[in-house]
C-alpha positions as CSV (number, residue, x, y, z in Angstrom):
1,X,97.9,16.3,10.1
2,X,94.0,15.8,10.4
3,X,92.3,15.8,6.9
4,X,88.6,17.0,6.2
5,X,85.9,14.5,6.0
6,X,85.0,13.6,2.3
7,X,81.7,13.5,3.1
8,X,79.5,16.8,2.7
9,X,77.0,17.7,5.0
10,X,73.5,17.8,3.5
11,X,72.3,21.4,2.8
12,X,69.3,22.7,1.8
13,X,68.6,21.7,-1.5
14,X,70.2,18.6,-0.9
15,X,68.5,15.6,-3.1
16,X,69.7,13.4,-0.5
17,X,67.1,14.9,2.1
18,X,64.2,15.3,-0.5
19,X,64.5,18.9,0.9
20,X,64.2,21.7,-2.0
21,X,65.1,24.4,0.6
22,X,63.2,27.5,1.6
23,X,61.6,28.2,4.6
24,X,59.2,25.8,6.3
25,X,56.1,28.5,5.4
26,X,57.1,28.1,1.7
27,X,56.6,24.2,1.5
28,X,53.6,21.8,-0.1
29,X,50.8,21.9,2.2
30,X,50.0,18.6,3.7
31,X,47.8,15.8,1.5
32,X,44.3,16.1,2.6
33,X,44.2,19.4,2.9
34,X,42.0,21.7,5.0
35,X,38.5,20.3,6.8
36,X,36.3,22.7,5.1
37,X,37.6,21.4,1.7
38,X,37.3,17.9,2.3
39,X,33.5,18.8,3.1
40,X,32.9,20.9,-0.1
41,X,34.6,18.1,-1.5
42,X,32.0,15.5,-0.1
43,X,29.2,17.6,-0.4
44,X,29.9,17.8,-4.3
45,X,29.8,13.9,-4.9
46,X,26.1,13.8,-2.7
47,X,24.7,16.4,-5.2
48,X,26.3,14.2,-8.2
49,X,25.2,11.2,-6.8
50,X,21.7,12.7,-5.7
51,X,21.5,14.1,-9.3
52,X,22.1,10.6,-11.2
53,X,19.1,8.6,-8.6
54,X,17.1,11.7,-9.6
55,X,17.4,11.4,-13.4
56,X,17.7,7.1,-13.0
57,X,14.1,7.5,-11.6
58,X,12.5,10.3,-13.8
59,X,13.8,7.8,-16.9
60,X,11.6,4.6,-15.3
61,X,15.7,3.0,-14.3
62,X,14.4,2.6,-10.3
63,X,11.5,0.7,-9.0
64,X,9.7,4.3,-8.0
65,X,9.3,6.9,-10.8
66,X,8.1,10.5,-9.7
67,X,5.6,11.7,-12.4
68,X,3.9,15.3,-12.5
69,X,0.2,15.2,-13.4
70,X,-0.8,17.8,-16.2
71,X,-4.4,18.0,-16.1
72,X,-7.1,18.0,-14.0
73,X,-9.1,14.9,-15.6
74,X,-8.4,13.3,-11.9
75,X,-9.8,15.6,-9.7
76,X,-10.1,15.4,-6.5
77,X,-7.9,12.3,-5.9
78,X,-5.0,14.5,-8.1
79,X,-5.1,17.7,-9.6
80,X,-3.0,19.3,-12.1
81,X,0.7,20.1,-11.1
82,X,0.6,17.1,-7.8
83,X,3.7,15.2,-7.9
84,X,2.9,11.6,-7.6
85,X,5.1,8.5,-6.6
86,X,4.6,5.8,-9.3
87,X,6.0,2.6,-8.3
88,X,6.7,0.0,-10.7
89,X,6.3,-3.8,-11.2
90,X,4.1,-4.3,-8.6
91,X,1.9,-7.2,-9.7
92,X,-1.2,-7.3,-12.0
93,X,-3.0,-3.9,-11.9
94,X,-6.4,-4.7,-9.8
95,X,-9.8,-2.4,-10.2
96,X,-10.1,1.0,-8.6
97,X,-5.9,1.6,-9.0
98,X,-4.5,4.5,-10.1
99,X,-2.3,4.0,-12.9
100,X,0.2,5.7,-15.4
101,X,-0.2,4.7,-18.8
102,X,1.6,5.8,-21.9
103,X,-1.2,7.8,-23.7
104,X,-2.7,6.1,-27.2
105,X,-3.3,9.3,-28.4
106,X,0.1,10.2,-28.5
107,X,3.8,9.4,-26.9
108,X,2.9,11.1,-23.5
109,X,1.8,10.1,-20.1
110,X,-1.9,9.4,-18.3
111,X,-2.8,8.9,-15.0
112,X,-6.3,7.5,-15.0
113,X,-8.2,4.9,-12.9
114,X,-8.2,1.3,-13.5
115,X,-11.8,-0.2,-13.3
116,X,-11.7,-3.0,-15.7
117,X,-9.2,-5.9,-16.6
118,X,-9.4,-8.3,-19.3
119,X,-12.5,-10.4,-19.0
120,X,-14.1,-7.7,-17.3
121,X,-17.7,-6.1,-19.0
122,X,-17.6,-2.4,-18.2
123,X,-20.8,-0.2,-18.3
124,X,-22.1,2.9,-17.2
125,X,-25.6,3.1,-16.2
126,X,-27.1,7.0,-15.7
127,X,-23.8,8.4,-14.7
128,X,-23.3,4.5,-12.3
129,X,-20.1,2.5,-13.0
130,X,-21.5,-1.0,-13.5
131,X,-18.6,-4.1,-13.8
132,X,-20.3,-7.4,-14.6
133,X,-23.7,-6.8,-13.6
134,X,-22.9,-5.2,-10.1
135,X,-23.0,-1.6,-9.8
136,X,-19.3,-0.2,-8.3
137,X,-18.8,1.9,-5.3
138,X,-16.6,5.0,-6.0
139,X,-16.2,6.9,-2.8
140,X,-13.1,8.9,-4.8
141,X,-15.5,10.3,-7.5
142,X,-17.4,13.6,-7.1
143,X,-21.2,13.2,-8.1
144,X,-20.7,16.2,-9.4
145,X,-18.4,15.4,-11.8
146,X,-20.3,12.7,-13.4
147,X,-22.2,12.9,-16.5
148,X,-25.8,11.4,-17.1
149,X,-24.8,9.8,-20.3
150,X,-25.0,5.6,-20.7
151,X,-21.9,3.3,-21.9
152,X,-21.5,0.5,-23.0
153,X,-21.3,-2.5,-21.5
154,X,-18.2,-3.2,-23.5
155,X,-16.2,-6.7,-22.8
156,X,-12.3,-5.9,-22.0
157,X,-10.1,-8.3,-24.1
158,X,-8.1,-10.0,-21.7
159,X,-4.2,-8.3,-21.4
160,X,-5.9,-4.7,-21.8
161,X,-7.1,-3.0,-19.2
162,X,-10.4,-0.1,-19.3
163,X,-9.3,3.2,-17.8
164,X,-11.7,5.8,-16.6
165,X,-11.2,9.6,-15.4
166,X,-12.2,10.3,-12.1
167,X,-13.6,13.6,-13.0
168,X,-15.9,11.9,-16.0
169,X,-18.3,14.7,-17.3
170,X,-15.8,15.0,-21.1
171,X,-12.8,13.4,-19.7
172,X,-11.2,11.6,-22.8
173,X,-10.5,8.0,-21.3
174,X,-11.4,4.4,-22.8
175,X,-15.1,5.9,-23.9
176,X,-13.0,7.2,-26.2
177,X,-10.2,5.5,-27.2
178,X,-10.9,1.9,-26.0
179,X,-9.0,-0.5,-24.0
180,X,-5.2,0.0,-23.4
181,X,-3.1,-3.3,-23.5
182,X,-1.3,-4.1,-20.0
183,X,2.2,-3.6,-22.1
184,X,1.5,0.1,-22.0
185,X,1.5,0.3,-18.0
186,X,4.0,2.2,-16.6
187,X,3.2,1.6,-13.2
188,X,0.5,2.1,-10.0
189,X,0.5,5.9,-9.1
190,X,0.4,5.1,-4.7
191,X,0.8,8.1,-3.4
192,X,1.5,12.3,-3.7
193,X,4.9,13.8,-3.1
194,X,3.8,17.1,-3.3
195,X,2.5,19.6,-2.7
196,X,0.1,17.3,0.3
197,X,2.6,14.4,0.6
198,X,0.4,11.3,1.7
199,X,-1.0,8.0,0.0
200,X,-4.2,8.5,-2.4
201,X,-7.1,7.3,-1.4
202,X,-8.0,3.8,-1.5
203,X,-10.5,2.8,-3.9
204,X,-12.8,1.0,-1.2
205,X,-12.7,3.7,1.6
206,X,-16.2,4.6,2.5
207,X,-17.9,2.1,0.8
């Protein structure tokens, strides 16, 4: 007489199959899951990562550093609310650049114009920006934004730098509080991110 096989047949269930039974509709979906969630997915680490760059560069962390200007001492090469792009390390600051300071006044930001460095003697003759002797072309500055009133001359200590306001008729700038030292540069303003994207104006266009 034939005896039955000792060995079971694997049922649902079994641990032997790794199968926990039910019906295939029932079962873990497979890893990877569905397109549109791997996307979502994606498109959440971009925003995370696009976040971090954002707040890197508003904190001075990158090489470029967007700044928003708040007043309209600048005008017309930037007016209050323009986005600029403010790159840093870029070498020694040269006359006519647009730089971003941190204010002496107190523990914000300015953007004014660079138009002495150390050595320099700054003057202003009759409403004329006069640097060693030689009167200065400013094709940026509105004549009718200048003031009638004589400076100076004034010799800039060497590591400072004299800043001026492009719109000069009671801008507050070093006629007021004097040289800044180079260690209070936070970079050369180069262009406008918004709301005209585009480079400023260089310093020597038009002369």
């Amino acid at each position: 007489m034939r005896t039955a096989s000792r060995t079971a047949a694997a049922v649902p269930g079994d641990p032997r199959t790794r199968d926990r039974g039910g019906s295939p509709r029932h079962r873990a979906p497979r890893a990877g899951g569905r397109p549109w969630q791997r996307l979502r997915g994606a498109a959440l680490w971009a925003a995370a990562g696009a976040a971090l760059l954002l707040v890197a560069a508003m904190v001075g962390l990158l090489p470029v550093q967007p700044m928003r200007v708040d007043s309209d001492s600048m005008t017309p090469t930037t007016a209050s609310g323009d986005l600029l792009l403010v790159r840093h390390g870029q070498g020694p600051v040269q006359r006519g650049d647009v730089v971003a300071v941190t204010s002496p006044l107190d523990d914000g930001l300015l953007v004014k114009r660079a138009v002495g460095v150390g050595g320099d003697v700054v003057a202003i003759e009759d409403g004329v920006l006069v640097v060693d002797g030689t009167p200065v072309c400013e094709p940026a500055i509105d004549p009718a934004r200048l003031d009638g009133v004589w400076f100076g001359p004034v010799t800039v200590p060497e590591g400072e730098l004299f800043l001026l306001s492009d719109s000069r008729d009671g801008s507050v700038d070093s006629r007021s509080f004097g040289p800044v030292p180079t260690s209070s540069l936070v970079g050369t303003a180069t262009a406008r991110l918004w709301p005209h994207p585009g480079a400023l104006p260089s310093p020597s266009a038009g002369c």
